[in-house]
Phi, psi and omega in degrees: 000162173254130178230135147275154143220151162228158131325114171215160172281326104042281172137200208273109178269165181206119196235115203238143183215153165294134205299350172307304188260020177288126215082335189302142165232160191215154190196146181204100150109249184263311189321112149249144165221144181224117168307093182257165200276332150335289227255288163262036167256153193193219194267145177280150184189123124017144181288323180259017153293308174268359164276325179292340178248332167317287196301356155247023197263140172281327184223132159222154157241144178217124186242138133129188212259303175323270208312351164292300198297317162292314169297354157300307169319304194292345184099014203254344180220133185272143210280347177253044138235033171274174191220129145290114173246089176076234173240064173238188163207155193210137165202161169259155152187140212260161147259152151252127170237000000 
């Protein structure tokens, strides 16, 4: 997987992708998404690199069918607020504090 993290005012964003579909655009229905290398391209990292940085993230979008599925696992995304996009999956989370 690929992990980003930036500084936003927001707080710490972090944007995880499957490193397969980075450039890829996927669309359903009225949805399109296109993993661009701007937005998620980053370090390549390990399943427990991206738990390390989701649990330090304030804001993530997360693509692709591992890195979804793993923030499920860790809790970190509820599996019924995830989005199919075509034969990807996409999801966000926010902390509110």
């Amino acid at each position: 997987m690929l992990v980003n993290e930036r500084e936003t005012q927001e707080g710490v964003l972090v944007a995880v992708c499957d490193e397969d579909i980075l450039g890829e655009t996927f669309e359903e229905g009225d949805l399109s998404l296109t993993v661009t290398e701007e937005f998620y391209g980053g370090d390549a990292a390990d399943e427990s690199a991206v738990i390390e940085h989701l649990a330090q993230a304030d804001v993530a979008n997360i693509v692709g069918t591992r890195a979804v599925e793993l923030a499920i696992e860790e809790g970190f995304v509820d599996e019924a607020n995830v989005l199919e996009i075509g034969p990807t999956l996409h999801a966000q989370l926010l902390w509110m504090q």
